[in-house]
ZARO-91753 format. One record per atom (N, C-alpha, C, O, CB): residue in one letter; y, x, z; residue number from 1; atom name. Coordinates in nm, 2 decimals. Each point is the difference from the previous one (the first is absolute). Glycine has a CB too. Layout:
REM residues N
- residuo, yy, xx, zz, num, atomo
- A, Y, X, Z, NUM, CA
...
//
This chain:
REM residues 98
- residuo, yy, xx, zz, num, atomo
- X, -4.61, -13.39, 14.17, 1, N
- X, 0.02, 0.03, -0.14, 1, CA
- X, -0.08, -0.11, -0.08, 1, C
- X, -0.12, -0.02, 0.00, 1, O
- X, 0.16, 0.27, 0.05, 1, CB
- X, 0.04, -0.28, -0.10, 2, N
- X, -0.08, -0.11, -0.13, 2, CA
- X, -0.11, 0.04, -0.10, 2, C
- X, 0.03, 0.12, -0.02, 2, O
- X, 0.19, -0.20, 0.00, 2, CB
- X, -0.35, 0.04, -0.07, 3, N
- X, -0.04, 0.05, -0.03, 3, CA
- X, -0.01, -0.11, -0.12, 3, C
- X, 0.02, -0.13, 0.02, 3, O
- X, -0.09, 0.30, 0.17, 3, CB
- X, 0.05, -0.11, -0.34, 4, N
- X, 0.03, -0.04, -0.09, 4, CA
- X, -0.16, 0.03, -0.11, 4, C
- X, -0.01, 0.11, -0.05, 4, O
- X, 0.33, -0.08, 0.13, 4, CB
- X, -0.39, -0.11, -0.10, 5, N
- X, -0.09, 0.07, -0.12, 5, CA
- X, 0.08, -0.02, -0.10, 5, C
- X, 0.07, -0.10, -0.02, 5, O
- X, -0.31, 0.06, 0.09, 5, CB
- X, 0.23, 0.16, -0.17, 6, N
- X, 0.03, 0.02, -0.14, 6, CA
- X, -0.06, -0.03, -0.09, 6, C
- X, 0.04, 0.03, -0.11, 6, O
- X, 0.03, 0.10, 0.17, 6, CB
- X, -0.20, -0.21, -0.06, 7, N
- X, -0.09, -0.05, -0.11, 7, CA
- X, 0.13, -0.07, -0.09, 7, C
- X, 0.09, -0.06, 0.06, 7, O
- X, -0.36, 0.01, 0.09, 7, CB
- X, 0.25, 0.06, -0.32, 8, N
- X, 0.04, -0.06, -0.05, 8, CA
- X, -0.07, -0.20, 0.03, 8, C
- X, -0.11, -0.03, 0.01, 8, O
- X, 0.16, 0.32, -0.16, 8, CB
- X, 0.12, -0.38, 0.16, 9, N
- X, -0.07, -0.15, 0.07, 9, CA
- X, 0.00, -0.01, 0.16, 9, C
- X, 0.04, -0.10, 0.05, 9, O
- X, -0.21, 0.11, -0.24, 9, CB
- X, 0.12, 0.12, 0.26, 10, N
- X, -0.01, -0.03, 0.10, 10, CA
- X, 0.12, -0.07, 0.09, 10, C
- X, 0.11, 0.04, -0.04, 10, O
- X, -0.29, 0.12, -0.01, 10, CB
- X, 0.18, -0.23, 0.13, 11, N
- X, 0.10, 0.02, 0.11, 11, CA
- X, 0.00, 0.00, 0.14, 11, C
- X, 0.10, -0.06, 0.05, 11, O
- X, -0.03, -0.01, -0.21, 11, CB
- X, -0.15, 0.11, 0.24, 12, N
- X, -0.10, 0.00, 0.11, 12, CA
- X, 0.11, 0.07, 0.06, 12, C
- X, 0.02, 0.10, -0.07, 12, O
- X, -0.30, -0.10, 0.00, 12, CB
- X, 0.36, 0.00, 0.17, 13, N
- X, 0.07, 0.04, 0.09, 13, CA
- X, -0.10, 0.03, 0.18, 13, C
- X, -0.12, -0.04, 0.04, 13, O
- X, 0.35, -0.13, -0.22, 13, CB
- X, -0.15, 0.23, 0.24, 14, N
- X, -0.06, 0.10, 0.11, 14, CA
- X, 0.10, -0.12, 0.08, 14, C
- X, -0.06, -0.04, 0.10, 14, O
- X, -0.01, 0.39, -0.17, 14, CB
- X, 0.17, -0.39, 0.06, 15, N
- X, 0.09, -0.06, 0.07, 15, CA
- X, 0.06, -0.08, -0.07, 15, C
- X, 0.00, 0.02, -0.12, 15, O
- X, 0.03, 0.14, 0.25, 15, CB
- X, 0.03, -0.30, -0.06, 16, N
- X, 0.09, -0.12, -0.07, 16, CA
- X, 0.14, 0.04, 0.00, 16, C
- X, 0.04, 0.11, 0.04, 16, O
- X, -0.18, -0.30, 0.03, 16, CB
- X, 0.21, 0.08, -0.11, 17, N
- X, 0.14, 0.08, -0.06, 17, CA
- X, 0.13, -0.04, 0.14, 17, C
- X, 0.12, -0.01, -0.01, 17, O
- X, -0.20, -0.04, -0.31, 17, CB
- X, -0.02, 0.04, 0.43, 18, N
- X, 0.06, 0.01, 0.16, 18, CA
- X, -0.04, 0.10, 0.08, 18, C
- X, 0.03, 0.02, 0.11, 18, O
- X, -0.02, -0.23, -0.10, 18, CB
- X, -0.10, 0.33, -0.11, 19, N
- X, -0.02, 0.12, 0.07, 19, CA
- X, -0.15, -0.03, 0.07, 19, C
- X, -0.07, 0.11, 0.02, 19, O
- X, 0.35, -0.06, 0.03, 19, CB
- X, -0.34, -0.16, -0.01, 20, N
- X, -0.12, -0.03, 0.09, 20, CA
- X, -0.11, 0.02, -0.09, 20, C
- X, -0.02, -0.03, -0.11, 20, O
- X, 0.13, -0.13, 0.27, 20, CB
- X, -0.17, 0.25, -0.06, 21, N
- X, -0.16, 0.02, -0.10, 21, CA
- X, -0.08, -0.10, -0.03, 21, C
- X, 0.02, -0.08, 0.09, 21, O
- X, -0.04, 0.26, 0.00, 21, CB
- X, -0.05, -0.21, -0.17, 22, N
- X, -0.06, -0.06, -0.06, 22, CA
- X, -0.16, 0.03, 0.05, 22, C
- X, -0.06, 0.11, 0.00, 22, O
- X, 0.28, -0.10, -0.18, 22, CB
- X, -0.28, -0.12, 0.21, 23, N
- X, -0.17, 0.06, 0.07, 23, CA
- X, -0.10, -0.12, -0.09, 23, C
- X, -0.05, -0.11, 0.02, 23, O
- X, 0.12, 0.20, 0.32, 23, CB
- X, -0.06, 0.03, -0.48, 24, N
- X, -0.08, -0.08, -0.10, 24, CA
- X, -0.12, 0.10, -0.01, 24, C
- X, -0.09, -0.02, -0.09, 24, O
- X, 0.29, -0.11, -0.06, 24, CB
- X, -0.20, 0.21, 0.21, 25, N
- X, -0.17, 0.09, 0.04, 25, CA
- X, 0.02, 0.08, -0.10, 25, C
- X, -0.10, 0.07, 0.00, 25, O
- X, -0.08, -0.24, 0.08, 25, CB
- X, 0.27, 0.21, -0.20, 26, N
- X, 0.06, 0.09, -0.08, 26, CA
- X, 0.04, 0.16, 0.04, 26, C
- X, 0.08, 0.04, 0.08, 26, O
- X, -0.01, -0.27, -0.15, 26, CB
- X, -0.16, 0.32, -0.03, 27, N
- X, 0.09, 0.15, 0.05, 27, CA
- X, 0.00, 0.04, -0.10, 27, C
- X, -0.09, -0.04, -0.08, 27, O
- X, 0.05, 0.11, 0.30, 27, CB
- X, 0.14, 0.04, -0.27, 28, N
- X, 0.06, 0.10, -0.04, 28, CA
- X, -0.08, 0.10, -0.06, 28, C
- X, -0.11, -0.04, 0.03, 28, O
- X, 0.25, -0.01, 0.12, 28, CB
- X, -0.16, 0.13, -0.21, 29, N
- X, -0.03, 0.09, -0.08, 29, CA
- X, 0.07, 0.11, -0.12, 29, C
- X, 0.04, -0.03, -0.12, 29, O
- X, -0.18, -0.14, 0.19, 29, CB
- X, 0.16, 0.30, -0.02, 30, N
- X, 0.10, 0.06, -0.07, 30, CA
- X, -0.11, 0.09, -0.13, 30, C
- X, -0.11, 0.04, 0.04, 30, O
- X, 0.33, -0.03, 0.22, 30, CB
- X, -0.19, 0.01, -0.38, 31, N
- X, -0.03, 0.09, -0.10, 31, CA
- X, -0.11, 0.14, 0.05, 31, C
- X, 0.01, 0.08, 0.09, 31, O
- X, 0.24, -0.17, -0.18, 31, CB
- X, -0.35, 0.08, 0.01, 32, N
- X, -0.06, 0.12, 0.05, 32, CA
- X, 0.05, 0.15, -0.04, 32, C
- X, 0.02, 0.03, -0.12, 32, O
- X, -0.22, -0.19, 0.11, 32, CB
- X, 0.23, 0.26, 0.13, 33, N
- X, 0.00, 0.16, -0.06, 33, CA
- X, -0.03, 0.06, -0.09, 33, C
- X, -0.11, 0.05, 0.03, 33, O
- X, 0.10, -0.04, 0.10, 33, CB
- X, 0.05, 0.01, -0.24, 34, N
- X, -0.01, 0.12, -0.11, 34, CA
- X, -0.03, 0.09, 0.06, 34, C
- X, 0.09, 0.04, 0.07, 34, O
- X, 0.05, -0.09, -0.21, 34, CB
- X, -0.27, 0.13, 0.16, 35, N
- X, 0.01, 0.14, 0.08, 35, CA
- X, -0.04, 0.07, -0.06, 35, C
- X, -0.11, 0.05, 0.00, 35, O
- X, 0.09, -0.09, 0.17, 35, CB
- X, 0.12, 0.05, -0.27, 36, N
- X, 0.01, 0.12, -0.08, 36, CA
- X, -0.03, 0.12, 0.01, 36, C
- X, -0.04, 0.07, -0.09, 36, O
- X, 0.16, -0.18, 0.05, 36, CB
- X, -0.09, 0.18, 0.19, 37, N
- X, -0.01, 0.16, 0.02, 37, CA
- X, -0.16, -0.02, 0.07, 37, C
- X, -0.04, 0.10, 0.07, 37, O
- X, 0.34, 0.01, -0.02, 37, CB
- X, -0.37, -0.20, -0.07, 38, N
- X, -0.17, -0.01, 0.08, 38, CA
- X, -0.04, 0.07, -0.09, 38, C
- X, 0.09, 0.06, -0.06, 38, O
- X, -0.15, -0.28, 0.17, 38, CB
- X, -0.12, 0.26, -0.15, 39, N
- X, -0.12, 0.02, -0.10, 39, CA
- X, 0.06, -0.14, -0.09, 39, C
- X, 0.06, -0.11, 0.02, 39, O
- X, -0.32, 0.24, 0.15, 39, CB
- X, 0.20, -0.06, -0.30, 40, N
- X, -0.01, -0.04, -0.13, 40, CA
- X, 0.00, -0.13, -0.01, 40, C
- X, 0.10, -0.07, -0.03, 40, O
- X, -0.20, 0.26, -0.03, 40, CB
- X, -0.10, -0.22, 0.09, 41, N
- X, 0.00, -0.12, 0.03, 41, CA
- X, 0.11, -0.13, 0.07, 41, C
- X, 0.05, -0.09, -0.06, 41, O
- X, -0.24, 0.24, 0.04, 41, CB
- X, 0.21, -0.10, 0.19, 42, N
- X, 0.05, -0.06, 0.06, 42, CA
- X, 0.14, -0.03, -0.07, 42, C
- X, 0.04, -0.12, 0.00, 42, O
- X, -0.18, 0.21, 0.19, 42, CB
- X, 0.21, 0.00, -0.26, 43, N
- X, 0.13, -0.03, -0.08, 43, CA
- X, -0.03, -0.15, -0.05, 43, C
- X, 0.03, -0.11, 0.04, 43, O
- X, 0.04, 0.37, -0.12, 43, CB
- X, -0.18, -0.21, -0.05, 44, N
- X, -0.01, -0.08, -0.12, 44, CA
- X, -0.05, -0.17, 0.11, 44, C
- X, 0.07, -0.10, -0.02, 44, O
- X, -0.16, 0.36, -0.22, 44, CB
- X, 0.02, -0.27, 0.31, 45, N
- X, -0.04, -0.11, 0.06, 45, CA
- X, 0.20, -0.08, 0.05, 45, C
- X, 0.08, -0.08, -0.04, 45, O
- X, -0.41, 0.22, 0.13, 45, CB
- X, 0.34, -0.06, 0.02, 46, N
- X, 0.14, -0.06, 0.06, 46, CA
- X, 0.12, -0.05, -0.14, 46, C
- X, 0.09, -0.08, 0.03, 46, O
- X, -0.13, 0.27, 0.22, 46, CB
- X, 0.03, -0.15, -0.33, 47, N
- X, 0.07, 0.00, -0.10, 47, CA
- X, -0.02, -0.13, -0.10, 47, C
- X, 0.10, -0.07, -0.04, 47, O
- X, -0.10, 0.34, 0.08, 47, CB
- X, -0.14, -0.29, -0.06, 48, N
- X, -0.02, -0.11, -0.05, 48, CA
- X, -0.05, -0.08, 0.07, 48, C
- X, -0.06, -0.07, -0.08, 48, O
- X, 0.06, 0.14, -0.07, 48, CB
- X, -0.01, -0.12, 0.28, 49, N
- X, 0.07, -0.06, 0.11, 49, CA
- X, 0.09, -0.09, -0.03, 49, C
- X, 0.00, -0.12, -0.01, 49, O
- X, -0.04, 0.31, 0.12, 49, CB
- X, 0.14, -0.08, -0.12, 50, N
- X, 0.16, -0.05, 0.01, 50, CA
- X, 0.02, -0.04, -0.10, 50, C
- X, 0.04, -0.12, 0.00, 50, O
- X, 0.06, 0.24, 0.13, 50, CB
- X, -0.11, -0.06, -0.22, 51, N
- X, 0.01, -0.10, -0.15, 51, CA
- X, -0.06, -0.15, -0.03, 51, C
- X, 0.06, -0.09, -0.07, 51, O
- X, -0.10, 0.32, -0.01, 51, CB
- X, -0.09, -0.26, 0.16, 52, N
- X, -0.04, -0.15, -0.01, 52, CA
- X, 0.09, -0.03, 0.09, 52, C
- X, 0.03, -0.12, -0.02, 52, O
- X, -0.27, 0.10, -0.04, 52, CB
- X, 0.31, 0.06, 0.14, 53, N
- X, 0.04, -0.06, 0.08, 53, CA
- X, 0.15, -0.10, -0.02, 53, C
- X, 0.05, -0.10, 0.04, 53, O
- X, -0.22, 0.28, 0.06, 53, CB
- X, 0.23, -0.01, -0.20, 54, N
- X, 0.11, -0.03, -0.10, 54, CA
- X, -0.03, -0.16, -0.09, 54, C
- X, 0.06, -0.11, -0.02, 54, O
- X, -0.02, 0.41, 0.00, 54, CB
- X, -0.14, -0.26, -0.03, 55, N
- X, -0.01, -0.10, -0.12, 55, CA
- X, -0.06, -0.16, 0.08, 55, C
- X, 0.04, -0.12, -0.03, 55, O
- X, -0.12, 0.36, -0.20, 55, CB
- X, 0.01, -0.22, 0.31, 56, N
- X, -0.04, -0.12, 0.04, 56, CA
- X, 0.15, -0.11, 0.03, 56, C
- X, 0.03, -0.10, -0.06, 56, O
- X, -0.28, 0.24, 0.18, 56, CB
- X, 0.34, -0.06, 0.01, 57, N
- X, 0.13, -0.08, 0.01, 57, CA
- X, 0.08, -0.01, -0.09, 57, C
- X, 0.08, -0.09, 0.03, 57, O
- X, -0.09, 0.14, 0.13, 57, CB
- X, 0.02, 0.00, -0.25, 58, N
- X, 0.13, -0.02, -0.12, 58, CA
- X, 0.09, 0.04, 0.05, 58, C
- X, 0.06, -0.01, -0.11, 58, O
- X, -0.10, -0.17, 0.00, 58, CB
- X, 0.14, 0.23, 0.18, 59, N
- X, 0.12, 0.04, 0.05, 59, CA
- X, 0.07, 0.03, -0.15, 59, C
- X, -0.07, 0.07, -0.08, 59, O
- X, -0.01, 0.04, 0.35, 59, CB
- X, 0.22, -0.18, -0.33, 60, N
- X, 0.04, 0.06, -0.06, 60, CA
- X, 0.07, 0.16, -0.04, 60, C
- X, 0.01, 0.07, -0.10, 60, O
- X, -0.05, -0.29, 0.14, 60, CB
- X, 0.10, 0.21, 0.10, 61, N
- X, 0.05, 0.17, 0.03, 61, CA
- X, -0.07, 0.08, 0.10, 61, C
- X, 0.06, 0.04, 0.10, 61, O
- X, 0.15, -0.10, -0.15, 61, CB
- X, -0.35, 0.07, 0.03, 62, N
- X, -0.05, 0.09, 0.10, 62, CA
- X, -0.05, 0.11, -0.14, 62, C
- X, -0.05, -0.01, -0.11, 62, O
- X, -0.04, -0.19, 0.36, 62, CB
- X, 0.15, 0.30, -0.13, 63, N
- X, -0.07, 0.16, -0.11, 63, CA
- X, -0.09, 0.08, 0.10, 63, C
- X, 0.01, 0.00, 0.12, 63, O
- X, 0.24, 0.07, -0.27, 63, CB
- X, -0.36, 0.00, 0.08, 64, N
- X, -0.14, 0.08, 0.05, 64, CA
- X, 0.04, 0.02, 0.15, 64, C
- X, -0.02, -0.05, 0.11, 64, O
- X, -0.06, 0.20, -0.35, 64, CB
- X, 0.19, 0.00, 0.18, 65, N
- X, 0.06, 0.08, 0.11, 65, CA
- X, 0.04, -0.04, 0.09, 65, C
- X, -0.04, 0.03, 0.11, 65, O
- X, 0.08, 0.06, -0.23, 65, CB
- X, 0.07, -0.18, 0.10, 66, N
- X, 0.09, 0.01, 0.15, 66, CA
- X, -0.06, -0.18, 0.04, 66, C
- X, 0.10, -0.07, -0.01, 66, O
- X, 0.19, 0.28, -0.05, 66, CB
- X, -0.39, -0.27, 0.08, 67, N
- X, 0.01, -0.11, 0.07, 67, CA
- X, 0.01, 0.03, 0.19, 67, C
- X, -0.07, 0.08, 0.06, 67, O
- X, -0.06, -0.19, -0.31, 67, CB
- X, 0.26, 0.02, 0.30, 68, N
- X, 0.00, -0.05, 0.12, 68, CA
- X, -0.09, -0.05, 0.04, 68, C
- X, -0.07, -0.10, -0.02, 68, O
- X, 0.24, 0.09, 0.00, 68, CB
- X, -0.17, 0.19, 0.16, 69, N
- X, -0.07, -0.12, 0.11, 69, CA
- X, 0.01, -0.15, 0.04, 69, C
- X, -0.08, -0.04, 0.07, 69, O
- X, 0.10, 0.21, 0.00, 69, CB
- X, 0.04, -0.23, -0.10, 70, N
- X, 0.04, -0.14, 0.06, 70, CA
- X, -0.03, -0.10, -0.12, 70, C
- X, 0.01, -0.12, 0.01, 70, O
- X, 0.18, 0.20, 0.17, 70, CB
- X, -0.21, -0.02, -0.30, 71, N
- X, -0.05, -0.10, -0.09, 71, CA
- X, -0.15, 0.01, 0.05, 71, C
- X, -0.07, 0.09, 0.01, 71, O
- X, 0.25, -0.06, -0.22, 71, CB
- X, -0.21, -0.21, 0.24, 72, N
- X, -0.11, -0.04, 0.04, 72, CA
- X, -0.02, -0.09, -0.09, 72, C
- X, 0.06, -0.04, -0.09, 72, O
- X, -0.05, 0.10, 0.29, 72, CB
- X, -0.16, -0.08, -0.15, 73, N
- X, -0.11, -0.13, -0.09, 73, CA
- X, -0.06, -0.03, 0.15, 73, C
- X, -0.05, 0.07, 0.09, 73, O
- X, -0.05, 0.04, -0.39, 73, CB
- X, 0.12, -0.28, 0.28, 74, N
- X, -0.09, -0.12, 0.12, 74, CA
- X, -0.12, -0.01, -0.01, 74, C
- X, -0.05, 0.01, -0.12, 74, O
- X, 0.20, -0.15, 0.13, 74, CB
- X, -0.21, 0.13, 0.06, 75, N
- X, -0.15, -0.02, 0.03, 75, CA
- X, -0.07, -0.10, -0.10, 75, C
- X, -0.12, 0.02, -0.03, 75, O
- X, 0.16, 0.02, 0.26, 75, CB
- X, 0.03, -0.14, -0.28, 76, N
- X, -0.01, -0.09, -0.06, 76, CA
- X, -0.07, 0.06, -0.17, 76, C
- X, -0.08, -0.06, -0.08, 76, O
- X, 0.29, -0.08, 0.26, 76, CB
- X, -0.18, 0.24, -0.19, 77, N
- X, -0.02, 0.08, -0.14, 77, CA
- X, -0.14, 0.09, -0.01, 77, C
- X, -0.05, 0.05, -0.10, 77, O
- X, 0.31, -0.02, 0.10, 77, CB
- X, -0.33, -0.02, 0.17, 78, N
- X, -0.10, 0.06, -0.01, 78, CA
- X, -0.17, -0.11, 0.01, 78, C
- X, 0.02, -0.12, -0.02, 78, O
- X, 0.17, 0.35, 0.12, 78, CB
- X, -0.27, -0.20, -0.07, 79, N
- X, -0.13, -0.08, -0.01, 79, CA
- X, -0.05, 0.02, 0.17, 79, C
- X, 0.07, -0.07, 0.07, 79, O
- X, -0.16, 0.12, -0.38, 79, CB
- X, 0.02, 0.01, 0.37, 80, N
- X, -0.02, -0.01, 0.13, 80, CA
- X, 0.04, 0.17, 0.04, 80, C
- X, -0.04, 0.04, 0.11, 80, O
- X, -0.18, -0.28, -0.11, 80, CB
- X, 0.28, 0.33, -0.08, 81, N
- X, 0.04, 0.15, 0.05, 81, CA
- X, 0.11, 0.06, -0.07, 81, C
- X, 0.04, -0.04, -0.11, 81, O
- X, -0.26, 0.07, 0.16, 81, CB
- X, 0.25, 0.06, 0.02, 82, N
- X, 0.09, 0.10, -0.08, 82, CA
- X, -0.07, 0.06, -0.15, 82, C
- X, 0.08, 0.07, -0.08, 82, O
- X, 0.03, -0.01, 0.33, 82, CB
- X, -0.24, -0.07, -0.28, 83, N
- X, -0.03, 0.01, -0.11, 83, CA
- X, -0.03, -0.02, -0.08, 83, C
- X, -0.05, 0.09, -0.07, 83, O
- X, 0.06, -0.05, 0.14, 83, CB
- X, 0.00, -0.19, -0.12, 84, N
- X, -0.01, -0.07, -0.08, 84, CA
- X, 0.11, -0.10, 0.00, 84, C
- X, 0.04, -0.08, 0.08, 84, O
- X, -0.27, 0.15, -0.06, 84, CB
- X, 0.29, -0.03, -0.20, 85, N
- X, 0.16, -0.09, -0.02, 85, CA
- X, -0.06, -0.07, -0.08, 85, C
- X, -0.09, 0.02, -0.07, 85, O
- X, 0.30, 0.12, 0.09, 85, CB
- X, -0.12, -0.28, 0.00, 86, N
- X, 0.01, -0.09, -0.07, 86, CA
- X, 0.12, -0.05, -0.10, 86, C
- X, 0.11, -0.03, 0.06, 86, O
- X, -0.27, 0.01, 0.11, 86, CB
- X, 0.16, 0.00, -0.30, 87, N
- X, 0.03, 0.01, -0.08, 87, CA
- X, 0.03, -0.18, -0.05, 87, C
- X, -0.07, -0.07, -0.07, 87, O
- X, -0.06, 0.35, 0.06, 87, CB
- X, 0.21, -0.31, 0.06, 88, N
- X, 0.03, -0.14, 0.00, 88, CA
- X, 0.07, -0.07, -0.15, 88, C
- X, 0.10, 0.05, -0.03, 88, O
- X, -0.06, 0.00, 0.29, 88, CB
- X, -0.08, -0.14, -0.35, 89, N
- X, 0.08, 0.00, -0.07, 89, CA
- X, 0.02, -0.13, -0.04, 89, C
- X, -0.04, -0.06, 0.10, 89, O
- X, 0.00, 0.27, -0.13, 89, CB
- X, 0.08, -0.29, -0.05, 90, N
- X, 0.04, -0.17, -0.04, 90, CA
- X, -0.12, -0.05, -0.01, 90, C
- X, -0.02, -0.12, 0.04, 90, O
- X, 0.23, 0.13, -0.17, 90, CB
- X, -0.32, 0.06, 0.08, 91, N
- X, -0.14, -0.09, -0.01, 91, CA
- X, -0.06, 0.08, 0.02, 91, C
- X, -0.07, 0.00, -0.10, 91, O
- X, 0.08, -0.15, -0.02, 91, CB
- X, -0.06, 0.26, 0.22, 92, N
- X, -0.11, 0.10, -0.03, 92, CA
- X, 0.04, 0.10, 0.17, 92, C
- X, 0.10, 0.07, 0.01, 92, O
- X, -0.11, -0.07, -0.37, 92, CB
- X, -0.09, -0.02, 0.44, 93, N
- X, -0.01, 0.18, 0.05, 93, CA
- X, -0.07, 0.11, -0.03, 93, C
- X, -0.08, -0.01, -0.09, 93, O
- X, 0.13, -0.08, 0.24, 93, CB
- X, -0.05, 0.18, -0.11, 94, N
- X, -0.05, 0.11, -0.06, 94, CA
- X, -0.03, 0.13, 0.12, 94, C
- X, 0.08, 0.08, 0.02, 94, O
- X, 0.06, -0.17, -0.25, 94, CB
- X, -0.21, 0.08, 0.27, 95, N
- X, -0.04, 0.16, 0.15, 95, CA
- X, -0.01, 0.13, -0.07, 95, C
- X, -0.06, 0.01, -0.10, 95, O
- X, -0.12, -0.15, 0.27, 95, CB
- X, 0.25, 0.23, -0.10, 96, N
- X, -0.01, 0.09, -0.05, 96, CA
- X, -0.05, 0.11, 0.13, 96, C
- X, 0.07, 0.03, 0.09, 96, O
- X, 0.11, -0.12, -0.29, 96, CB
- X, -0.31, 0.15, 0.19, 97, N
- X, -0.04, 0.05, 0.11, 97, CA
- X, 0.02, 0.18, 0.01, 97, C
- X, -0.05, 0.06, -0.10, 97, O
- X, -0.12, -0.30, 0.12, 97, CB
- X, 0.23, 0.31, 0.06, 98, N
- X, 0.03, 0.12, 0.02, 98, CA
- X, -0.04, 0.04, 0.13, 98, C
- X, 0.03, 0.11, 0.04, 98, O
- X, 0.14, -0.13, -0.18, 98, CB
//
């Protein structure tokens, strides 16, 4: 299966356009859980989570609710973890740590 980051710009492919994987030391990353039915806290944390996470990529048609599993973000977008995003822009990055 092909893998595609959605960063607004990006174009980082999982595979070339002959199907063969691609071994650019690159992985995948899908949207964090809303866990909404957790404690209070735990909601409010996962929730704005996903929101930087919304806003960091730009997706034009991505909504709260229903984002796909398979809408991913490349490695290339984070700093050395899953917890800390980077915020790329024409002259400026920006870390956003969670």
């Amino acid at each position: 299966m092909v893998r595609t980051c959605c960063a607004v710009g990006c174009k980082v492919r999982s595979h070339d356009r002959q199907a063969n994987k691609v071994e650019n030391g690159l992985s995948f990353h899908s949207f964090p859980t809303w866990k909404q039915h957790e404690a209070a806290h735990v909601s409010d944390v996962t929730k704005r989570r996903r929101l930087v996470w919304i806003a960091a990529v730009r997706p034009a048609d991505i909504q709260f609710s229903s984002i796909s599993k398979y809408l991913l973000v490349c490695s290339r977008h984070f700093h050395s973890d899953k917890n800390t995003f980077l915020i790329v822009t024409s002259n400026q990055t920006k870390c956003l740590f969670f």
